[in-house]
N, C-alpha and C positions, 0 to 999 in steps of 0.2 A: 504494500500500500504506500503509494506517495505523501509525503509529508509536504502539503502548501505553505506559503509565505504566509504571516498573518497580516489579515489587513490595517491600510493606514486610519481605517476610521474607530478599529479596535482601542477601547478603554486597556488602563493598565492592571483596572481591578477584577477585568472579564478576562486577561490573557491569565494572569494569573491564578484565577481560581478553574480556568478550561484547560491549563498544563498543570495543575496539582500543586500548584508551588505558596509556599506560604506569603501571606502581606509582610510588603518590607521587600521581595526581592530584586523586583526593579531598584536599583539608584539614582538622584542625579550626579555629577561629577562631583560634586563635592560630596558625597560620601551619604547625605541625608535620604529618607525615601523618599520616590516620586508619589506625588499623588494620585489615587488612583483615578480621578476624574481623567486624567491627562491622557492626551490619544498619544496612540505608538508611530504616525505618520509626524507628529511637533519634536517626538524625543528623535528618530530619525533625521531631520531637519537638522536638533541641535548640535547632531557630533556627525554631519557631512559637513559644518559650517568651517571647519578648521580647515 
């Protein structure tokens, strides 16, 4: 079975509880957790920006 890309309009509190993973695993750079409201196409955005 193919594993897809997850979409950019995905919350970070829907990937995370859809792959099992505990709140908290997302980061942002600075080390603090992302919120989960936040889409994964703005945290993608933020670390092509360098």
């Amino acid at each position: 079975m193919a594993i897809r890309k997850t979409r950019s309009d995905c919350t970070v509190g829907t990937l995370e509880k859809k792959n099992g993973l505990p709140p908290g695993t997302i980061r942002n750079k600075n080390g603090r957790d992302t919120r989960s409201d936040k889409r994964i196409g703005t945290i993608r955005k933020e670390y092509n920006k360098k």
